[in-house]
C-alpha positions in Angstrom: -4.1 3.6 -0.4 -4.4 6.9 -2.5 -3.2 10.2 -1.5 -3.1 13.1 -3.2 0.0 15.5 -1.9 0.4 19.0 -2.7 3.4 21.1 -1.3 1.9 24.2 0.8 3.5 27.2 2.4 0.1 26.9 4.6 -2.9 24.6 5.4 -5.8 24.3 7.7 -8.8 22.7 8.6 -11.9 23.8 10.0 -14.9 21.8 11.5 -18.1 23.8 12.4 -16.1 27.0 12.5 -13.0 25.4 14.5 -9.7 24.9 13.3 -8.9 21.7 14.0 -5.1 21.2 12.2 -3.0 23.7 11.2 0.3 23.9 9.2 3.1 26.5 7.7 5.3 24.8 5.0 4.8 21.5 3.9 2.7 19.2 2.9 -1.2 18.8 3.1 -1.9 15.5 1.9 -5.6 13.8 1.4 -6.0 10.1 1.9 -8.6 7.7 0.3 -7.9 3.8 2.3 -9.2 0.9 0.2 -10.8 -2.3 1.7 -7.6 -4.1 0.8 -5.2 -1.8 2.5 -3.1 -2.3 5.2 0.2 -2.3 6.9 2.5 -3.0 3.9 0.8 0.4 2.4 1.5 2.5 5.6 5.2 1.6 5.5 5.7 2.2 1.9 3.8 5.3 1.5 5.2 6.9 4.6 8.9 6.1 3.4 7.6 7.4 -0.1 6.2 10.8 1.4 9.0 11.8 3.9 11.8 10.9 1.3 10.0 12.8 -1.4 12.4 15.5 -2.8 10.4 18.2 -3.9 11.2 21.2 -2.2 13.9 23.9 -3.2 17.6 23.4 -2.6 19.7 26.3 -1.8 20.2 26.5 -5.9 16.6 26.4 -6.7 16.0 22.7 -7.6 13.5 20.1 -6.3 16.4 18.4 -4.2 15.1 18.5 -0.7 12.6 15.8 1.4 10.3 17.7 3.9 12.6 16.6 6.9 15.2 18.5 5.4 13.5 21.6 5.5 11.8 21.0 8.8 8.0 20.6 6.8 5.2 19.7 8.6 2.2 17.5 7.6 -1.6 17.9 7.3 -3.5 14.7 7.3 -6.8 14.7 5.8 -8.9 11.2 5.2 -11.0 11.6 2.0 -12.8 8.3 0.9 -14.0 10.2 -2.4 -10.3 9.6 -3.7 -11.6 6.1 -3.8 -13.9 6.7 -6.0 -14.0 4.4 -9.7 -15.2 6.7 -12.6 -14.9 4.4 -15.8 -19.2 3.6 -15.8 -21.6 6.4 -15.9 -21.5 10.0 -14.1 -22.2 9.3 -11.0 -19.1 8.2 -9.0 -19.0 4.8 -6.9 -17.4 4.0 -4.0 -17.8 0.3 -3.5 -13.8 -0.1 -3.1 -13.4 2.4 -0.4 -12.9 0.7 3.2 -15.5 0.9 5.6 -15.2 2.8 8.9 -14.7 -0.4 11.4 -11.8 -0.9 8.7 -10.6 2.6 7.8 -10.3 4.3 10.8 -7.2 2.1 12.2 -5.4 2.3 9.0 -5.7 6.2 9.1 -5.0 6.2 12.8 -1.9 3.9 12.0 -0.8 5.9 9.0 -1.1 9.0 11.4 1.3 7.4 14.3 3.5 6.6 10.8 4.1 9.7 9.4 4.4 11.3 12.8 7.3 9.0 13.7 8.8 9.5 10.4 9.1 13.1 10.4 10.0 12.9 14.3 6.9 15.4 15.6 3.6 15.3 15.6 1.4 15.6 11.9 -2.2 17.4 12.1 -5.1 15.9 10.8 -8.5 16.2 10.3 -11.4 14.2 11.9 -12.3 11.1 10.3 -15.8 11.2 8.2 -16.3 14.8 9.5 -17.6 17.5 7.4 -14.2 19.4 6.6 -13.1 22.7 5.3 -9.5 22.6 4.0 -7.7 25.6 2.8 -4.0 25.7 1.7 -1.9 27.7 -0.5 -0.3 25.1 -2.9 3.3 26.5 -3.6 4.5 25.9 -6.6 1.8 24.4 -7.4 3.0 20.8 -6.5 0.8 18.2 -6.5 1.7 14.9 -6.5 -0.9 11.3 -6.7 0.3 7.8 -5.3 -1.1 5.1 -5.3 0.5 2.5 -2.8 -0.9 -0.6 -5.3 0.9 1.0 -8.3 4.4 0.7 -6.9 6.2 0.4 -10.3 
């Protein structure tokens, strides 16, 4: 699993004109799922993401995890972060999981991070066309990769 994290002091989406998840400080995080992702990745990443320290202490520093400053979490499933560059211009998406396997690890990952940060996250709506705004604070933005664990 890939996901791209960026601290926000807001987020929303919007499908067809609704909003669909909405957030004040935290994080909005994208996530691509490949076809050899699973369990293991939702456990690691989660514990990654909620014990990430990058939000301001009372003396300015990155010292503080999102639970510590009461954060919430935007959820947004992009399969494009999947995407292998190294041949050509035109992206390809071969690795990315398919739906029938996708959509359980997302729906997992969502139950995951919700548990974690002890409230519900918002999301998105998987394979829908999306419109995401946020204003990234900082700007933090943070990639993991849950195969690159070293």
């Amino acid at each position: 699993m890939r996901v791209v994290i960026q601290r926000v002091t807001r987020a929303k989406v919007t499908i067809d004109g609704n909003v669909k998840g909405e957030i004040g400080k935290g994080f909005m995080i994208l996530v691509g799922i490949g076809e050899d992702d699973g369990d293991e990745d939702i456990e690691w990443l989660t514990k990654k993401i909620v014990n990430l320290r990058v939000f301001d202490d009372a003396d300015g520093v990155m010292n503080l995890p999102i639970t510590d400053i009461e954060g919430n979490i935007l959820l947004i499933s992009q399969f494009t972060l999947m995407a292998m560059t190294a041949k050509g211009n035109r992206p390809s998406y071969i690795r990315a999981a398919k739906p029938e396997i996708s959509v359980p690890i997302y729906e997992k990952f969502i139950v995951s991070l919700s548990s974690a940060m002890g409230h519900d996250s918002q999301t998105g709506t998987f394979g829908a066309d999306m419109n995401v705004e946020l204003a990234n604070d900082g700007p933090v933005t943070i990639l993991i990769d849950s195969k690159n664990r070293e």
